[in-house]
VOKOLRO-799737 format. One record per residue (C-alpha): x, y, z. Coordinates in steps of 0.05 Angstrom, whole numbers. Each point is the difference from the previous one (the first is absolute). Layout:
BEGIN
<nuvo X="X" Y="Y" Z="Z"/>
...
This chain:
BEGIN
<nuvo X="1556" Y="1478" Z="2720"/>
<nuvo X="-57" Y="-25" Z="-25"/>
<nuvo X="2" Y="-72" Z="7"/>
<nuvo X="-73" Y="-14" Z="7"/>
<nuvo X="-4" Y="32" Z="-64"/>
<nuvo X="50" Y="18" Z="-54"/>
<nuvo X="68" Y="5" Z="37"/>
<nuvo X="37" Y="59" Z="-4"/>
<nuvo X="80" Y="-1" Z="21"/>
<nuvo X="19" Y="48" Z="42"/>
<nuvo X="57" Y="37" Z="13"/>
<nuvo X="23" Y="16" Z="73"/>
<nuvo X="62" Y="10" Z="23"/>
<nuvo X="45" Y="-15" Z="67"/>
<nuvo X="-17" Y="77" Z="23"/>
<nuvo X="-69" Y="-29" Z="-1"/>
<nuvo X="7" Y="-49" Z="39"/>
<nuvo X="34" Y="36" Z="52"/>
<nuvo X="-48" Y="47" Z="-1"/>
<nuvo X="-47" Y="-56" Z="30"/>
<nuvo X="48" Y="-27" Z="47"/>
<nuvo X="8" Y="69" Z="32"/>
<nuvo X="-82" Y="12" Z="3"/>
<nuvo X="-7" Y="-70" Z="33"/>
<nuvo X="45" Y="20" Z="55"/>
<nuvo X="-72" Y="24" Z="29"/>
<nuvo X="-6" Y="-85" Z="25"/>
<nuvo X="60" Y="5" Z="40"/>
<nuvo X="33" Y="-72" Z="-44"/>
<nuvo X="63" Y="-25" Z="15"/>
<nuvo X="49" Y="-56" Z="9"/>
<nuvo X="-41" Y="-39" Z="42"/>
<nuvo X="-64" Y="2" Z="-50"/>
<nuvo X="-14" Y="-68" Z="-39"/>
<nuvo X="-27" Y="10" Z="-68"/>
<nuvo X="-33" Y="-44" Z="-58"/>
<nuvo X="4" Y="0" Z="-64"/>
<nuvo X="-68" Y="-33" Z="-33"/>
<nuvo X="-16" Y="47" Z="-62"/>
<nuvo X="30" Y="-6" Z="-71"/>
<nuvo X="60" Y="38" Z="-17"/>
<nuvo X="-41" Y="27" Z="-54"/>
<nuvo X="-46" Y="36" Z="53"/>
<nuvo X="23" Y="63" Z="16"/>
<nuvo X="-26" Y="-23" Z="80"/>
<nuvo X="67" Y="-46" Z="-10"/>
<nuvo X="50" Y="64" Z="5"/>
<nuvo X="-36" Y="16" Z="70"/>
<nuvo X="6" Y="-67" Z="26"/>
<nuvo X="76" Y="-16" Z="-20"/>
<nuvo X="33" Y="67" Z="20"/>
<nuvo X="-43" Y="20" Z="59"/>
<nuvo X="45" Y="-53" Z="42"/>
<nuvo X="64" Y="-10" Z="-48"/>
<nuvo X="13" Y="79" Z="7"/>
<nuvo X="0" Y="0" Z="75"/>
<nuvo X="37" Y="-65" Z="19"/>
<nuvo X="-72" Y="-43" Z="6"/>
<nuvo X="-9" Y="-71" Z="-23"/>
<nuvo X="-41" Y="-16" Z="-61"/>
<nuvo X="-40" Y="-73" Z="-5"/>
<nuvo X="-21" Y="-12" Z="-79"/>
<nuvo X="-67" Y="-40" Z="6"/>
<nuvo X="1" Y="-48" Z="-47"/>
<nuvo X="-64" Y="-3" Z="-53"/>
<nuvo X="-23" Y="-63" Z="22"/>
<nuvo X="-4" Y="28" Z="72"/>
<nuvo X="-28" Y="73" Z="-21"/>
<nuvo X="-63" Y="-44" Z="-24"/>
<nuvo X="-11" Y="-38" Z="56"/>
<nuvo X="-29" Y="54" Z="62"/>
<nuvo X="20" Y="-54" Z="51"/>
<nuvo X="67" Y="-17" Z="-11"/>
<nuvo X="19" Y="72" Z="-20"/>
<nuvo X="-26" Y="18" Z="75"/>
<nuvo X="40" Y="-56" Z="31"/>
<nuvo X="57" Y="30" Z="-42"/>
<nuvo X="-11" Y="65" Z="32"/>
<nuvo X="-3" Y="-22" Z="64"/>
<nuvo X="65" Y="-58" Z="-2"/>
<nuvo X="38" Y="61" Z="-36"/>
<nuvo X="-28" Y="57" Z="64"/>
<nuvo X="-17" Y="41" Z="-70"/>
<nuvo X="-6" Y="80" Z="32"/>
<nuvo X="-25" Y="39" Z="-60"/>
<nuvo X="-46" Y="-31" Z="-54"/>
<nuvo X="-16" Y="33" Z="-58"/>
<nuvo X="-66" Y="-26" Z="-42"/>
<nuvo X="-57" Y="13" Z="-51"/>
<nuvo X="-63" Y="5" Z="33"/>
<nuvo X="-24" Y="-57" Z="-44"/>
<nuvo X="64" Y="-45" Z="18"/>
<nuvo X="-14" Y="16" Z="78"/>
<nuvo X="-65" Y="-15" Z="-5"/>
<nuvo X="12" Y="-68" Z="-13"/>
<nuvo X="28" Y="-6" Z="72"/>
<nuvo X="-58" Y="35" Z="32"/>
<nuvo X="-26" Y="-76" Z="23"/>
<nuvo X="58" Y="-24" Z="32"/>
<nuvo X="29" Y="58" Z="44"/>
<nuvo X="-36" Y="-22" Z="54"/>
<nuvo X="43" Y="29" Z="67"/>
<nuvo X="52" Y="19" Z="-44"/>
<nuvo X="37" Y="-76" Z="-12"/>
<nuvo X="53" Y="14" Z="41"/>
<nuvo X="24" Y="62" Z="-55"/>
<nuvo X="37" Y="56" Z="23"/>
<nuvo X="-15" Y="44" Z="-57"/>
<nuvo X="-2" Y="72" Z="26"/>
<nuvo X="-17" Y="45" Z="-56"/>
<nuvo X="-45" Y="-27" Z="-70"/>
<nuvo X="1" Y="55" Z="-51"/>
<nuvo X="-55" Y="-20" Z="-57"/>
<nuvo X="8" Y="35" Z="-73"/>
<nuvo X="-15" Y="-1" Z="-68"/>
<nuvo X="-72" Y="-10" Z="-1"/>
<nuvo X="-70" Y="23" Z="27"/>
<nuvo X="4" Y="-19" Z="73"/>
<nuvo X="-61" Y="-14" Z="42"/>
<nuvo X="-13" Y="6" Z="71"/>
<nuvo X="-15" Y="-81" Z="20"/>
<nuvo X="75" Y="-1" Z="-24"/>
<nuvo X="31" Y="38" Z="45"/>
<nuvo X="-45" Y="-16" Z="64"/>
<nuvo X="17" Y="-64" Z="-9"/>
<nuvo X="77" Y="11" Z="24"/>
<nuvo X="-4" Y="77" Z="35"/>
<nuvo X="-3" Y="-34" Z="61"/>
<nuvo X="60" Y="-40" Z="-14"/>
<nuvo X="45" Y="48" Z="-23"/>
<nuvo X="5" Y="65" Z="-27"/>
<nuvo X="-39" Y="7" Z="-79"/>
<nuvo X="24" Y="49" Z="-47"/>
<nuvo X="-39" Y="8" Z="-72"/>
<nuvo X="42" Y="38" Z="-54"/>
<nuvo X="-10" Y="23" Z="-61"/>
<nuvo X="46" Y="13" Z="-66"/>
<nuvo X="15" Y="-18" Z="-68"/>
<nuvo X="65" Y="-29" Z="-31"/>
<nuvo X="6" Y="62" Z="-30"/>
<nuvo X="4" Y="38" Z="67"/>
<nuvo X="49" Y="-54" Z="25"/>
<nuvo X="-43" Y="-41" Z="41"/>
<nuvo X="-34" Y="33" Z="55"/>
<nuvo X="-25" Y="68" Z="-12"/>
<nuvo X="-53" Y="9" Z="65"/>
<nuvo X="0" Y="-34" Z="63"/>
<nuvo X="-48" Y="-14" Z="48"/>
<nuvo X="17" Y="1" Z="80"/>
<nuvo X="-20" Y="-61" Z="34"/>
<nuvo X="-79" Y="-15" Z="0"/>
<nuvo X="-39" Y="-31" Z="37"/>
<nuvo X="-44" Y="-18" Z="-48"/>
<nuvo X="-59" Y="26" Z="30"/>
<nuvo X="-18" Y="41" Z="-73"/>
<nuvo X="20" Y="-7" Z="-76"/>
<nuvo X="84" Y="2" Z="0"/>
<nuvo X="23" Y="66" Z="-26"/>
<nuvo X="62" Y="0" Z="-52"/>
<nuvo X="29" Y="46" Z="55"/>
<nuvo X="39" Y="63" Z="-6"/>
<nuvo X="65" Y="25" Z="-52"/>
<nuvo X="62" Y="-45" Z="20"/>
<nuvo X="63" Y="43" Z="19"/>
<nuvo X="21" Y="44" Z="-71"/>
<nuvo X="-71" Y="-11" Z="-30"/>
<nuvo X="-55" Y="44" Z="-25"/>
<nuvo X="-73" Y="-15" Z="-6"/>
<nuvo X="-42" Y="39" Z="-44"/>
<nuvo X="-72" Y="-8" Z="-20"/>
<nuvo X="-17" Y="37" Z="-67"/>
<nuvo X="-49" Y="14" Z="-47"/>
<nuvo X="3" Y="-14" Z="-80"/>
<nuvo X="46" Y="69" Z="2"/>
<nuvo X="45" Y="-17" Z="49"/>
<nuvo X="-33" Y="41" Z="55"/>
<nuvo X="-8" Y="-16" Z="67"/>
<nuvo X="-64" Y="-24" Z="12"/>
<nuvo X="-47" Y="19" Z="66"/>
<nuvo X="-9" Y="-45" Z="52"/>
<nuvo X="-57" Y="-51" Z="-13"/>
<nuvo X="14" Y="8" Z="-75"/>
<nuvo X="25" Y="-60" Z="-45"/>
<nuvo X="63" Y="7" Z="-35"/>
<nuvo X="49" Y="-40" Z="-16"/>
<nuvo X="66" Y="-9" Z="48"/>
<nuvo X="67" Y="25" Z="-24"/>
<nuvo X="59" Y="-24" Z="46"/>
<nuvo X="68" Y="45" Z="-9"/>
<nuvo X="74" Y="-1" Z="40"/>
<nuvo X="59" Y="-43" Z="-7"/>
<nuvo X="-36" Y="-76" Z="0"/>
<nuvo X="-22" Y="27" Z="-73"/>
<nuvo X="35" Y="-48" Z="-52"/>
<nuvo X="33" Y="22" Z="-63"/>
<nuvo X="-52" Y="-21" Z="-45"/>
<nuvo X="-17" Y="-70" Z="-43"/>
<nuvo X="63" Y="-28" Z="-27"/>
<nuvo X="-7" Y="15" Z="-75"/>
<nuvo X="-72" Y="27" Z="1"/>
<nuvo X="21" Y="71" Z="-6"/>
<nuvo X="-72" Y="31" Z="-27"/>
<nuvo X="-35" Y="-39" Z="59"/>
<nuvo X="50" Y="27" Z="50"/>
<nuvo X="-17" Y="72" Z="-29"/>
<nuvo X="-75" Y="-13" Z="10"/>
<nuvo X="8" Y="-37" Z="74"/>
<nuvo X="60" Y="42" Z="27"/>
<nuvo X="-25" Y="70" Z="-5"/>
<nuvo X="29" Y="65" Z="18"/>
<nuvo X="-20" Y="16" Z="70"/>
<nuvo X="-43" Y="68" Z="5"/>
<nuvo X="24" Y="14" Z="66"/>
């Protein structure tokens, strides 16, 4: 966590991770879904990408770097490989924004965007191709935390509602709910919650707090 910064190791277990199989159940995947995966095992977008299709009998194509760089070729890869669900950054996608033209031949059907600030050019660019899903989540909530239904990118993408087993809260400095229209900061709960920083114990106390509800 953290890797624009100071990175934090975190530690998540198998539970979690099944925990965000069963909420992505919502997309309908299966064995006939084609996969890739483009980010760094280090990026906790990686767990999302390699057991989304691996855990229900899909097939998996690891983009190689020099391709990942290279918005062209990584489209003809998609299309040669009939690539179904792709997962991206908004900043990585964007670089494919000028060459998606009538859609290249792809037969992506579902692009789910995460881990950063998402802006609506980005997904109007592909809602009329397929269906454009913007989630939200920190590695320490395993992932995805929210999740957006598909947009049509006709306003600013939400991050979407609570995946399956998740809470949303948004508190004040006292851990009280806050009105709507109020600023407070966002406090995510349920069983994608990780165990805490591996060997960080007083930053896990102050991060992972007791839940007042």
């Amino acid at each position: 966590s953290g890797s624009t910064g100071q990175p934090k190791a975190v530690v998540t277990s198998h539970a979690n991770l099944m925990h965000l199989m069963v909420a992505a159940d919502r997309f309908g995947f299966d064995e006939t879904d084609v996969w890739t995966w483009f980010h760094p095992y280090a990026f906790d977008f990686s767990v999302w990408e390699i057991w989304g299709p691996l855990l229900r009998g899909g097939r998996l194509v690891v983009v190689p770097q020099a391709i990942a760089r290279e918005p062209q070729r990584f489209l003809a890869l998609l299309a040669d490989e009939r690539v179904t669900i792709l997962n991206q950054t908004p900043s990585a996608f964007r670089r494919l924004l000028p060459f998606n033209g009538d859609g290249h031949g792809l037969a992506v059907r579902r692009l789910i965007l995460g881990g950063e600030v998402c802006q609506q050019a980005t997904v109007q660019a592909w809602s009329r191709l397929c269906a454009v899903h913007n989630g939200y989540g920190p590695t320490e909530t395993t992932v995805f935390a929210t999740m957006s239904p598909a947009l049509d990118g006709t306003r600013t993408p939400p991050i979407g509602a609570p995946i399956a087993n998740v809470r949303a809260h948004v508190l004040d400095e006292l851990l009280r709910p806050c009105p709507t229209g109020v600023i407070g900061e966002l406090y995510i709960a349920g069983t994608g919650l990780a165990q805490g920083y591996h060997a960080r114990p007083a930053l896990t106390a102050a991060r992972f707090v007791a839940c007042p509800f």
